[in-house]
PLY file of the C-alpha trace (Angstrom):
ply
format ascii 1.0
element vertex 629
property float x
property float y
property float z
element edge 628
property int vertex1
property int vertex2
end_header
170.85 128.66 396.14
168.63 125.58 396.77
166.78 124.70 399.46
168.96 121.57 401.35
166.59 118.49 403.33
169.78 117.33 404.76
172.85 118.80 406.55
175.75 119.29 404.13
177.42 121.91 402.42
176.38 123.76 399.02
178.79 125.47 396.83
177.29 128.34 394.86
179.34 130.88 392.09
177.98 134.19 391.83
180.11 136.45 388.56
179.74 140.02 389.55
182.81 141.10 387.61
180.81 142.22 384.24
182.59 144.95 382.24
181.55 146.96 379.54
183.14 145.30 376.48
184.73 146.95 373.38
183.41 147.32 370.54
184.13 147.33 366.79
184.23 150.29 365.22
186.28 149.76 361.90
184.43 147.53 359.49
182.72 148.89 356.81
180.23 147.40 354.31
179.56 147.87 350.36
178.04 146.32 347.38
179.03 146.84 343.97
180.06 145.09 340.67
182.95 142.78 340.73
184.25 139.84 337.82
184.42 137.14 339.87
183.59 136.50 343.87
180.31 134.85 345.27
177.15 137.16 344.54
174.27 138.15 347.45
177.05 137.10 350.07
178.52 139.23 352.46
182.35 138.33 351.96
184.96 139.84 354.50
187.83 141.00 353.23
190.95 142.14 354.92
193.46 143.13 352.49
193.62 144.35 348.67
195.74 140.90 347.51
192.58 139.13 349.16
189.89 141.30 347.39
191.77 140.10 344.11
191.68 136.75 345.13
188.22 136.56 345.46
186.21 139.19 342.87
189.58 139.23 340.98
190.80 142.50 339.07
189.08 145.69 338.05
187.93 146.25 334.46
186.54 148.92 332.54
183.12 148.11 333.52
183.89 147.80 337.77
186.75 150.04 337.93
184.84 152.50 340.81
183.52 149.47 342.99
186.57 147.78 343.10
189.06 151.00 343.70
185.94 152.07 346.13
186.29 148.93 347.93
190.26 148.60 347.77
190.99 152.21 348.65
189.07 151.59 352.25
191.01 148.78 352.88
193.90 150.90 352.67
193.54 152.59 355.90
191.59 149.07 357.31
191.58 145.79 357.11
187.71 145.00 357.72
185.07 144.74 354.62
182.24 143.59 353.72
182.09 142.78 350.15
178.56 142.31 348.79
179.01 140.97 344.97
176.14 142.09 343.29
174.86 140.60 340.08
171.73 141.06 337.61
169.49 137.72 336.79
171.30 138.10 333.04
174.69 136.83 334.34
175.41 133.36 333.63
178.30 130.80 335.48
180.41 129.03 332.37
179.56 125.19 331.73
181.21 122.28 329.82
177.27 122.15 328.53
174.53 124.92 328.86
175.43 128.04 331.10
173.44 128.66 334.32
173.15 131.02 337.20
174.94 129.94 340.37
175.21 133.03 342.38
176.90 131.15 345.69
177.49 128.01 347.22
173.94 127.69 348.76
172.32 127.59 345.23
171.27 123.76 344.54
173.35 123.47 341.33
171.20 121.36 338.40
171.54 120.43 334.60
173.96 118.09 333.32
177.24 120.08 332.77
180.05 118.01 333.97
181.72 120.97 335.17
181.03 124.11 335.80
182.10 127.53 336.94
181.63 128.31 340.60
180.75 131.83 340.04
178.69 133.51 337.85
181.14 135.84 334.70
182.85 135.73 331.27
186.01 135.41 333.54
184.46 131.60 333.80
184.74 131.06 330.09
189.00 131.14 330.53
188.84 128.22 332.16
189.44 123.96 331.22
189.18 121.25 333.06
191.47 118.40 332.53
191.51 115.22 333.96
194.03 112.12 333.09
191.63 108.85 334.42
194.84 106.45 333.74
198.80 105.57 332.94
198.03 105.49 328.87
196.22 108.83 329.46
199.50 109.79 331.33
202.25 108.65 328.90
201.98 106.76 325.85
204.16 105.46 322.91
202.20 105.86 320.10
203.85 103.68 317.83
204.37 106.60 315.24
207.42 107.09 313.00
208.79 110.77 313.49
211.92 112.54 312.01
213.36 115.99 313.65
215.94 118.41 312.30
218.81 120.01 314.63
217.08 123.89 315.45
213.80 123.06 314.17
210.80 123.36 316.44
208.75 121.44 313.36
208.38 117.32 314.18
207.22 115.27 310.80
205.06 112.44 311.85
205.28 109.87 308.46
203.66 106.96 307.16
200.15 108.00 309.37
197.07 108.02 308.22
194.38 110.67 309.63
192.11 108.45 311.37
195.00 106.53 313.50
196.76 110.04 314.25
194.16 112.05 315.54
193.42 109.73 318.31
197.12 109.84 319.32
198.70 113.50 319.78
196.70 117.06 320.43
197.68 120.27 320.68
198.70 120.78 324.49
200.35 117.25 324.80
204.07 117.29 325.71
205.80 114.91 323.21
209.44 113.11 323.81
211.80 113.72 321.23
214.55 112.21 320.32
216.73 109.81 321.89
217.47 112.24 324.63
213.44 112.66 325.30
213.56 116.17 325.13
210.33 117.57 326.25
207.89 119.67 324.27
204.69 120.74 324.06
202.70 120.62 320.63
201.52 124.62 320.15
200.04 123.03 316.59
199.27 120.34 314.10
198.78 120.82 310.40
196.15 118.99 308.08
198.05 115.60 306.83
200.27 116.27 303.77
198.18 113.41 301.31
201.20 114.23 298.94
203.80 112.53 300.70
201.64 111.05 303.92
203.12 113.25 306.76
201.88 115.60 308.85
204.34 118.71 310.53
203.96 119.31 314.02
205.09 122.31 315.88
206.36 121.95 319.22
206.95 125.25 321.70
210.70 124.77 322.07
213.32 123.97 319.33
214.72 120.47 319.04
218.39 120.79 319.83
219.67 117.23 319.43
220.84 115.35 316.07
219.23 115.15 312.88
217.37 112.22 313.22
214.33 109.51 312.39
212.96 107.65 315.20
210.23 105.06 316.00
207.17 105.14 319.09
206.84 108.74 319.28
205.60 109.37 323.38
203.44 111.62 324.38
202.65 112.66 327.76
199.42 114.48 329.23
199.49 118.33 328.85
199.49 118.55 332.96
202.06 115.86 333.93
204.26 118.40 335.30
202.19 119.15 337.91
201.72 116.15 339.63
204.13 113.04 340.64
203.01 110.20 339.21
200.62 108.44 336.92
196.59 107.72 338.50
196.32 104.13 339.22
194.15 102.46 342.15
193.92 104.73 345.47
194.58 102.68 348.28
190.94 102.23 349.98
189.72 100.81 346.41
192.62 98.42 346.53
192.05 97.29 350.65
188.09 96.75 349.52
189.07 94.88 345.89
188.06 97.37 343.91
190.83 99.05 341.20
191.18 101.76 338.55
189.47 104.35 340.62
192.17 106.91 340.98
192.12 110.33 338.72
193.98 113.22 338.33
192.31 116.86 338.16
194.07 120.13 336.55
191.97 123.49 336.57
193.24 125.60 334.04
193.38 129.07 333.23
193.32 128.46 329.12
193.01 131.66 327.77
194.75 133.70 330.56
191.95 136.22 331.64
192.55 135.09 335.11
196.25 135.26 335.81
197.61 137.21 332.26
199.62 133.88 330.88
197.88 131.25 329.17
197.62 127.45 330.19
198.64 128.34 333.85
197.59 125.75 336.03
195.23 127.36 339.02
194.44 124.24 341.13
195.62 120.63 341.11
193.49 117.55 342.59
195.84 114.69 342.78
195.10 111.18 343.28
191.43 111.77 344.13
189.01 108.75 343.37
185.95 107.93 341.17
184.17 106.15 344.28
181.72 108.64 346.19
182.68 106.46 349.06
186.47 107.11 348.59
188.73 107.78 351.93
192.25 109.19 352.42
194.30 107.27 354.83
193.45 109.44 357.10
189.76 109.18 357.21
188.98 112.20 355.19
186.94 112.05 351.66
188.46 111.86 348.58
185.78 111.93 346.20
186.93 114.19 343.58
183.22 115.72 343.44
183.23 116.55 347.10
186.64 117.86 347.34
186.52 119.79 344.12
183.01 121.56 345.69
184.19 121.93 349.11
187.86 123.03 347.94
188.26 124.96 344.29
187.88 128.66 343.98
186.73 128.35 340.33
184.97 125.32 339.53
181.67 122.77 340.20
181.88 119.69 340.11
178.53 118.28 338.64
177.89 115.58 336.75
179.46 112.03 336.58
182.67 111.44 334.93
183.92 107.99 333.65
181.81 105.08 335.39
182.66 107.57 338.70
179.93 107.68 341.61
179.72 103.83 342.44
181.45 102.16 345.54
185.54 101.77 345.86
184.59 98.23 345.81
184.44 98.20 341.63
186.39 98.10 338.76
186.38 101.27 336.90
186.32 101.49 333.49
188.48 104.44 332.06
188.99 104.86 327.94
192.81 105.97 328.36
192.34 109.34 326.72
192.42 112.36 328.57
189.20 114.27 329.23
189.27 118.22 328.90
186.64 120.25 329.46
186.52 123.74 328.20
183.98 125.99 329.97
181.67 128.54 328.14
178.89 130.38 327.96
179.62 132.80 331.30
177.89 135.92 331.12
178.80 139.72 333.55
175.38 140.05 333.42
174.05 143.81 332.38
175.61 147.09 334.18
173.78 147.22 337.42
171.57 150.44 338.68
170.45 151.61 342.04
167.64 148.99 342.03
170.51 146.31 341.77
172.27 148.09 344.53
169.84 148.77 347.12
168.98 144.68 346.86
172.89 144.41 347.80
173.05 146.68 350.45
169.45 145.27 352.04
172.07 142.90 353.62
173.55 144.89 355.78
170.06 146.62 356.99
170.34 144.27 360.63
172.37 145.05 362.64
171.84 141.75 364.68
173.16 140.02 361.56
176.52 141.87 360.43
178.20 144.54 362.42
179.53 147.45 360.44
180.26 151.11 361.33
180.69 152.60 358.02
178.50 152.22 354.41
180.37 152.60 351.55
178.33 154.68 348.84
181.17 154.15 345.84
179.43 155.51 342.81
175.99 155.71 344.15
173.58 158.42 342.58
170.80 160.32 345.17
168.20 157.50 344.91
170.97 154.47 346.14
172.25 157.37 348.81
168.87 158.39 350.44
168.30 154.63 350.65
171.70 153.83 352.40
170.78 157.08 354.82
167.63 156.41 355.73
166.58 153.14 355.19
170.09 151.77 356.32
171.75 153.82 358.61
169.25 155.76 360.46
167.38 152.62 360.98
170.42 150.41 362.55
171.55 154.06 364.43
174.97 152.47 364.88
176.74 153.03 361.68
177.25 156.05 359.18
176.27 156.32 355.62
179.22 157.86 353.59
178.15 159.62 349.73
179.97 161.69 347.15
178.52 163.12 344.37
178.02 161.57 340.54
181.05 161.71 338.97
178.66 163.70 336.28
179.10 166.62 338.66
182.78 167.24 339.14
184.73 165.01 336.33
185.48 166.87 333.18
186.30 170.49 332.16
183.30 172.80 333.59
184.35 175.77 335.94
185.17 175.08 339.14
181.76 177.25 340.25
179.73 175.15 337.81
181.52 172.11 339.84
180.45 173.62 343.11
176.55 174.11 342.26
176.74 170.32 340.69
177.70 169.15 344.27
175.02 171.10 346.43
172.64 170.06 343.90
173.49 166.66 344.54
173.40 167.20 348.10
169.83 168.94 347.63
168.51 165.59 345.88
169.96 163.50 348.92
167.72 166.00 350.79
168.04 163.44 353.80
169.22 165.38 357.47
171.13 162.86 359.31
173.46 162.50 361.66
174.31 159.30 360.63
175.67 160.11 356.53
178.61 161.92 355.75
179.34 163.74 352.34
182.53 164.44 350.53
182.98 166.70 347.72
184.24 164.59 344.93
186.57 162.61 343.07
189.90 161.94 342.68
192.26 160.63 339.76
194.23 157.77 341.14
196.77 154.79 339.33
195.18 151.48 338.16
198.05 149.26 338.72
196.32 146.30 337.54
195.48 148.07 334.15
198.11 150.24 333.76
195.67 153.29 333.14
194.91 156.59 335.10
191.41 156.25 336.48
188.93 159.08 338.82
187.34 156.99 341.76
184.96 158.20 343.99
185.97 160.05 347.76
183.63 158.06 350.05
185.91 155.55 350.91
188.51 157.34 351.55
186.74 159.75 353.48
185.28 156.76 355.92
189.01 155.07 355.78
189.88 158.60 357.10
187.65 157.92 360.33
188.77 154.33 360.34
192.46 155.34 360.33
191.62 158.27 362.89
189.78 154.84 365.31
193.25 153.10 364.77
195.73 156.04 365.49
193.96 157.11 368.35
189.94 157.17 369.54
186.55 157.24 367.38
185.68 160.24 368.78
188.90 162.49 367.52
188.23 164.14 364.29
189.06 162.54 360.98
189.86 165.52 359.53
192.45 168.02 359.03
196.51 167.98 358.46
196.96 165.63 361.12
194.95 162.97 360.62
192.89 163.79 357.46
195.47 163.16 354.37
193.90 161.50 351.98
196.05 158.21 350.24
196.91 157.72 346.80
195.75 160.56 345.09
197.30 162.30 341.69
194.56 164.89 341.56
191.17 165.98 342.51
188.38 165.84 339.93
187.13 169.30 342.22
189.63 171.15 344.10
187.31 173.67 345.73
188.42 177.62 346.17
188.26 178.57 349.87
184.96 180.92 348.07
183.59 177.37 347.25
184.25 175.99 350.47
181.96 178.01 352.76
179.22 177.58 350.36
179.65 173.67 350.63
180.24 173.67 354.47
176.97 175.43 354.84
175.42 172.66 353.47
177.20 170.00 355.46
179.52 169.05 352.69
182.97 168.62 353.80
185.48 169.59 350.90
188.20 167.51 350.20
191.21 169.73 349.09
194.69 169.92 347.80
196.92 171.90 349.39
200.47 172.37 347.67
203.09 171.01 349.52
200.67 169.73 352.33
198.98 166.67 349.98
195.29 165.93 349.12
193.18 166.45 353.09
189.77 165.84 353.94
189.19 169.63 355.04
185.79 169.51 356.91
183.94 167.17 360.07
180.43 167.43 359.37
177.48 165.27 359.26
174.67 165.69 356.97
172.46 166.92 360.02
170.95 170.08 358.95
170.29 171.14 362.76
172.35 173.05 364.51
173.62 170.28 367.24
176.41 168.72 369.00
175.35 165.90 366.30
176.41 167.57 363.34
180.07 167.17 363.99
181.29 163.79 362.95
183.72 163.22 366.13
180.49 163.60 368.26
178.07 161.45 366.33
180.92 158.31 366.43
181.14 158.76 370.15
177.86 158.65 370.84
177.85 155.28 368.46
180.60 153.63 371.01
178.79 154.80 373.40
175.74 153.39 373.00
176.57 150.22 371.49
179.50 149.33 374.19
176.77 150.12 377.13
173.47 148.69 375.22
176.01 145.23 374.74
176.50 145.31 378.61
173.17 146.12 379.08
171.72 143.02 378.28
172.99 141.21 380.54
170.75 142.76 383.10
167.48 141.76 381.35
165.37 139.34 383.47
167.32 140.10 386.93
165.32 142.45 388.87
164.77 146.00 389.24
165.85 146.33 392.81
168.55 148.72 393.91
171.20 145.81 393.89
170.71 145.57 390.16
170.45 149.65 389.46
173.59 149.81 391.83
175.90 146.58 389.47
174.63 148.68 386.47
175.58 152.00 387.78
179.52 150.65 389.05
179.12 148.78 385.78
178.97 151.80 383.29
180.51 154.93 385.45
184.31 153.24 385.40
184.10 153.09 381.44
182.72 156.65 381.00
185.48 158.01 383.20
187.86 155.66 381.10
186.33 157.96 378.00
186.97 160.99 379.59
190.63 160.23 380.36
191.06 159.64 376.99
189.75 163.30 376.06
185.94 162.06 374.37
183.89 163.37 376.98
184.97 166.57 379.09
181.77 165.19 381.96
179.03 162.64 382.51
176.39 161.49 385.25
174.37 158.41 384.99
170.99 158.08 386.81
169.96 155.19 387.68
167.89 154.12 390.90
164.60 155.18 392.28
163.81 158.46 390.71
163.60 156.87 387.52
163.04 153.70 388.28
159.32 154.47 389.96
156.64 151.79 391.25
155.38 152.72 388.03
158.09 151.41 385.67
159.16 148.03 387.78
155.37 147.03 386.78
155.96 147.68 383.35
158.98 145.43 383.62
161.26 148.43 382.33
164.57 149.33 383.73
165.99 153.05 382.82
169.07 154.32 383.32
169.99 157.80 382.18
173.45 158.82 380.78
174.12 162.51 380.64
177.14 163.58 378.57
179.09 166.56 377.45
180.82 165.62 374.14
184.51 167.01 373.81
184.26 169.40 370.48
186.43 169.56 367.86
187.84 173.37 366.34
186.93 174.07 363.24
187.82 178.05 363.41
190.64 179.77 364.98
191.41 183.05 365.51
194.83 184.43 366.19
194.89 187.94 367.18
198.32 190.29 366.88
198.41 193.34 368.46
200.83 195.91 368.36
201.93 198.44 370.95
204.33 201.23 371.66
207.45 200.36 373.26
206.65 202.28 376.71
203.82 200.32 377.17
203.43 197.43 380.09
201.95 194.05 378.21
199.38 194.02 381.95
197.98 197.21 381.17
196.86 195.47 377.46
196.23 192.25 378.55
194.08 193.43 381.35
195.98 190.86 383.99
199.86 190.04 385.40
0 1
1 2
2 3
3 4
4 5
5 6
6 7
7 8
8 9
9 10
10 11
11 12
12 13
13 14
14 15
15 16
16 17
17 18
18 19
19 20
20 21
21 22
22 23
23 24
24 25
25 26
26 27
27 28
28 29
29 30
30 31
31 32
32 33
33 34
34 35
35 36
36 37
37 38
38 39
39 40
40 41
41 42
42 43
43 44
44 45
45 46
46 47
47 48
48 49
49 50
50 51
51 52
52 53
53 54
54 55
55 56
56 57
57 58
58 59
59 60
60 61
61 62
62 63
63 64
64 65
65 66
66 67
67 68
68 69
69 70
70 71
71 72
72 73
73 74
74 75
75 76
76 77
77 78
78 79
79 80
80 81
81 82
82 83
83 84
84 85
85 86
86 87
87 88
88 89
89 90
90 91
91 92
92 93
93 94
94 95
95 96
96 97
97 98
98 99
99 100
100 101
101 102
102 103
103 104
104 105
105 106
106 107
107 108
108 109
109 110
110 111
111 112
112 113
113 114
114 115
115 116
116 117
117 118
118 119
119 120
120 121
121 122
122 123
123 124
124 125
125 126
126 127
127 128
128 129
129 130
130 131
131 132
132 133
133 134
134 135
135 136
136 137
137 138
138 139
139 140
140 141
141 142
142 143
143 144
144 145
145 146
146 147
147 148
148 149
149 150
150 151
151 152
152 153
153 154
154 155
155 156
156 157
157 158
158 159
159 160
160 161
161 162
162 163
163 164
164 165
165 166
166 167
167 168
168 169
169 170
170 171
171 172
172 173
173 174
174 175
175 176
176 177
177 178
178 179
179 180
180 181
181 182
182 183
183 184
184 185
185 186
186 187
187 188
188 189
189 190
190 191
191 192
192 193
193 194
194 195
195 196
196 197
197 198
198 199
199 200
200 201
201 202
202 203
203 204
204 205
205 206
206 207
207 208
208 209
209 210
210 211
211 212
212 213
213 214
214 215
215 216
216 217
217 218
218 219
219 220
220 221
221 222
222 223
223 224
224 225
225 226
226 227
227 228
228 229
229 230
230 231
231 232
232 233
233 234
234 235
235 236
236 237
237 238
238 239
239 240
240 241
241 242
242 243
243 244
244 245
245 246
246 247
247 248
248 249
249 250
250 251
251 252
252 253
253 254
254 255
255 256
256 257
257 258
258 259
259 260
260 261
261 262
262 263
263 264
264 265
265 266
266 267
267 268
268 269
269 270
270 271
271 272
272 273
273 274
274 275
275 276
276 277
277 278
278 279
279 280
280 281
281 282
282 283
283 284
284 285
285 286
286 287
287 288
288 289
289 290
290 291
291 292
292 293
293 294
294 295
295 296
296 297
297 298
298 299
299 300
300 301
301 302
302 303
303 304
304 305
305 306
306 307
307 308
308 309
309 310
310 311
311 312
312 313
313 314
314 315
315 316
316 317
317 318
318 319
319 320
320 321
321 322
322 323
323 324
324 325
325 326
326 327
327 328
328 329
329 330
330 331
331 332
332 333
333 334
334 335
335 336
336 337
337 338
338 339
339 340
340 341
341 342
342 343
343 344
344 345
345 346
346 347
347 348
348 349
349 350
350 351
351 352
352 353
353 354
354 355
355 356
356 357
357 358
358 359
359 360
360 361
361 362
362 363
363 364
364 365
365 366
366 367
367 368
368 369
369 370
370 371
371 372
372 373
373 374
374 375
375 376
376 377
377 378
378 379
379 380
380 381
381 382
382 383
383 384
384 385
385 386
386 387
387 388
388 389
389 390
390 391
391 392
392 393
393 394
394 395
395 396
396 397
397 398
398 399
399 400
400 401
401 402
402 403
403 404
404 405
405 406
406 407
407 408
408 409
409 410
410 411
411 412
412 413
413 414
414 415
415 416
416 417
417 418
418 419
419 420
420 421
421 422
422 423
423 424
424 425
425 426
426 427
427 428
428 429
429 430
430 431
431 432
432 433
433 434
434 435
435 436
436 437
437 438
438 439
439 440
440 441
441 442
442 443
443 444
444 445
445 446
446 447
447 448
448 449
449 450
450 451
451 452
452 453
453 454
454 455
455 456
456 457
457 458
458 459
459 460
460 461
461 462
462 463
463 464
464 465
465 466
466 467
467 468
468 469
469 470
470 471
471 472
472 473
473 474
474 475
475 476
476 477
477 478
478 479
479 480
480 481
481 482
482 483
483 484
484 485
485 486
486 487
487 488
488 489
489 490
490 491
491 492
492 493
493 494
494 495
495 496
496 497
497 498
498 499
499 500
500 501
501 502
502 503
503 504
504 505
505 506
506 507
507 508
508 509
509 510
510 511
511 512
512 513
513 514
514 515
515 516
516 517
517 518
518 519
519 520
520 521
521 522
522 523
523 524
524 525
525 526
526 527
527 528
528 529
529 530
530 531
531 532
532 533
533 534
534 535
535 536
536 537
537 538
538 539
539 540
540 541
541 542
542 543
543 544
544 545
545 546
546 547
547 548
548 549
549 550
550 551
551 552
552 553
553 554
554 555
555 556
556 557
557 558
558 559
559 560
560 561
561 562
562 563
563 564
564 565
565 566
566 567
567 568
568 569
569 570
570 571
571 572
572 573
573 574
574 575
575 576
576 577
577 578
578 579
579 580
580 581
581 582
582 583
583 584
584 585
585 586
586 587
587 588
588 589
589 590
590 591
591 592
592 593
593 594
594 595
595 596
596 597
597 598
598 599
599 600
600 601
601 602
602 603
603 604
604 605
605 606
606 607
607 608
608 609
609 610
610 611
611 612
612 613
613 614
614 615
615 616
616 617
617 618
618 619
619 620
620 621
621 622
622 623
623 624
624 625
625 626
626 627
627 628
């Protein structure tokens, strides 16, 4: 406390209630091909419906990344989502295509709009906007007949020039005296012979046979929104008018949603001024809410007279603008090279916390780079491979299967405690394709350890009938012979198996440490992780105090209560923890170093059992066998 010149009295708080925290231990990280999604950002996603919202559906091309990255979340709810795209991909544009890979690329050219993420999913989309009330609804003055049933409107006595400025495919016309509402699907060439031109509408005209005057159309999108654009409130308080627009983003072609012309986002009432308010205070600058807000789109480049003060008069033409975007590009089929550049952003671990990487597809050169220049460098999370689905999908023997794995696993070559390897594939439903599709084991096989954290501690075994079943799969690609199953646990591969009657189970709980050690169990290698990581995070706090045997002491009451708190929960079966002066010498205080030692005897998981039944005679006392009463 500070020295006091004067008498009085000096309140001082002192916290000495530190605990060792918890940690995470369920997130997992991968990078891969998606359609859609922001690219070289780490994304977290928590459910399948959210992965689709944000790299949208599988295809053809993605089908293992995204099935690799919704299959973990099946047992989780914690990924990292690293969109990965090549420097050939190209966002859709209302003028020439670019590459926007996220929202902290400066966006440039002179598109008016574009797509917010790079794709051909990007070309599906139009951008409408009505600027005014004629743009909204007008009578266009033409004559019309119908005919009861007929979905066919004859415009007559138009000439080309006047009509084409009038009506477009899209635009919902008023027919009739009942203003039935239609939209025009299409519009034939002008009939010279008799001056009309035939219109066909999407729904039938049910009223009576009839000829009619002022044809009205209204905009394609008036449905969506409640009124026609006019003069937003803070342009009419500073004198200025006509600033008020209306924005529909469109999925035109359907790639995105599966029906064409369904409307994704609506801005409504949104201004032309880049000093626009809302009532409220908040912008309403169609460019800044369209950037800050849509999933799909950039705003760009000017539209109208927009981008002057509320203050003005804006000039609008009364015909609706629509902008179609094209020119998006997937980009070539990425390779490991593409990958690793991905994955490089989950090399800190001071940036992103994860506990499990997510190989999906990856061949030997993407997996020795997740093992060693990942995993064994952050020590606090655990690479998890499978082989190429070259080596177990299709119709080679089941041995051939079984020497195409441990070759893989030979290539890998890596011994680490922190990597895990399945042995396969399996053939799983692709609801959103309606096709039958083999996806990788990996993440399933980390969801496994994820599902084990959940259920009940990191350091139980993932594996087994109890908590190794394995979700959503039809078949294996490998179902490896209990022949074939020494031979891959002897090289630290842990088969994945069917059992009939029992379901698909992850039938093995090795690392890929090649060393015989306490390591080379999975359960053992996560509970060191917690370990370390919980105590290291409590740790810190003692940096800069000093190395007296106050400090050694608060460390010491600090990590001994959450050890024993392990133990009672069956992940430790002892521990001690040194720390005071027969570590912590003369020698190391003048180094500045603090050491405390943490001895611990990891609980062990059964992997072999052996049940021995013995017969004997009836005369014979079960002591004199058994050796004891």
């Amino acid at each position: 406390m500070p020295f006091q010149v004067s008498p009085g009295v000096n309140v001082s708080e002192i916290d000495l209630t530190t605990v060792v925290p918890a940690v995470s231990t369920t997130e997992g990280g991968f990078a891969g091909q998606f359609q859609w999604g922001p690219a070289d950002q780490r994304i977290l996603v928590d459910s399948e419906d959210r992965l689709v919202n944000i790299f949208q559906k599988p295809n053809n091309t993605n089908a293992d990344d995204f099935f690799t990255a919704a299959n973990f979340l099946s047992y989780g709810n914690a990924l990292y989502v690293v969109r990965v795209v090549k420097d050939d991909a190209r966002n859709a544009a209302t003028g020439s295509a670019l590459l926007i890979k996220n929202d902290e690329v400066t966006v440039t050219g002179t598109s008016t709009f574009l797509a917010k993420y790079p794709g051909a999913l990007g070309n599906s989309l139009k951008v409408s906007v009505c600027p005014d009330a004629i743009a909204w609804r007008e009578a266009t003055g033409l004559a019309y007949g119908v005919t009861r049933n007929s979905d066919q409107v004859v415009i007559t006595g138009a000439n080309s020039d006047s009509y084409a400025g009038a009506l477009s495919v899209g635009d919902i016309l008023e027919i009739g005296d009942n203003a039935q509402l239609s939209k025009i699907v299409s519009i034939a060439a002008r009939n010279s012979t008799n001056n009309t031109i035939t219109i066909t509408v999407a729904d039938k005209f049910n009223g009576a046979t009839a000829s009619h005057t002022g044809l009205v159309r209204n905009w394609e999108f008036s449905g969506s929104f409640d009124a026609a654009p006019g003069t937003t409130a803070y342009a009419t308080a500073l004198g200025g008018s006509n600033d008020e627009i209306h924005v529909a983003v469109v999925d035109e072609d359907g790639l995105i949603t599966g029906t064409k012309g369904t409307v994704l986002e609506t801005y409504e009432s949104v201004s032309l001024a880049n000093d626009a308010k809302t009532e409220t205070g908040a912008a309403n600058y169609f460019k800044e809410l369209i950037n800050q807000g849509s999933s799909y789109i950039i705003a760009n480049a000017a539209i109208y007279s927009s981008g002057t003060a509320a203050t003005e008069t804006f000039s609008t033409d009364g015909d609706v603008n629509d902008n179609s975007l094209s020119g998006g590009l997937d980009g070539a089929n990425l390779d490991s090279d593409d990958k690793i550049v991905g994955y490089d952003l989950f090399s800190s671990a001071e940036d992103v916390d994860v506990s499990f990487l997510l190989g999906g597809n990856a061949d030997s050169v993407l997996a020795i780079h997740l093992i060693t220049n990942i995993a064994e460098s952050r020590k606090d999370c655990i690479a998890v491979i499978s082989p190429e689905s070259a080596d177990v999908v299709g119709t080679q023997s089941s041995a051939s299967k079984r020497d195409a794995v441990i070759a893989f696993r030979d290539a890998v070559g890596a011994s680490s405690s922190y990597a895990v390897m399945d042995s396969g594939w399996k053939y799983q439903y692709d609801k959103y394709n309606d096709v039958y599709r083999y996806v990788p084991l990996n993440a399933d096989t980390a969801g496994l350890m994820v599902q084990t954290d959940l259920t009940r501690d990191p350091w139980f075994s993932p594996a087994g009938y109890n908590r190794g079943n394995v979700k959503n799969a039809i078949k294996l690609a490998y179902n490896p012979t209990k022949g074939d199953r020494d031979q891959l646990y002897k090289k630290n591969i842990n088969p994945v198996v069917t059992f009939p009657g029992q379901g698909t189970v992850l039938f093995g709980d090795k690392t890929l440490l090649a060393k015989p050690s306490a390591f080379d169990r999975i359960n053992v290698r996560r509970l060191f992780i917690v370990l370390e990581k919980a105590i290291s995070t409590a740790a810190k706090f003692t940096l800069f105090e000093f190395n007296d045997e106050f400090t050694r002491s608060q460390f010491t009451n600090l990590v001994v209560p959450f050890l024993r708190d392990v133990q009672g929960r069956r992940g430790i079966t002892d521990f001690q923890v040194v720390c005071d002066g027969t570590n912590n010498t003369g020698e190391v205080i003048d180094r500045n170093e603090f050491i405390g030692d943490i001895y611990i005897k990891p609980a062990r998981s059964i992997n072999f059992i052996q049940l021995n039944f013995v017969a004997v005679r009836s005369g014979v006392e079960f002591s004199e066998v058994v050796g004891r009463a």
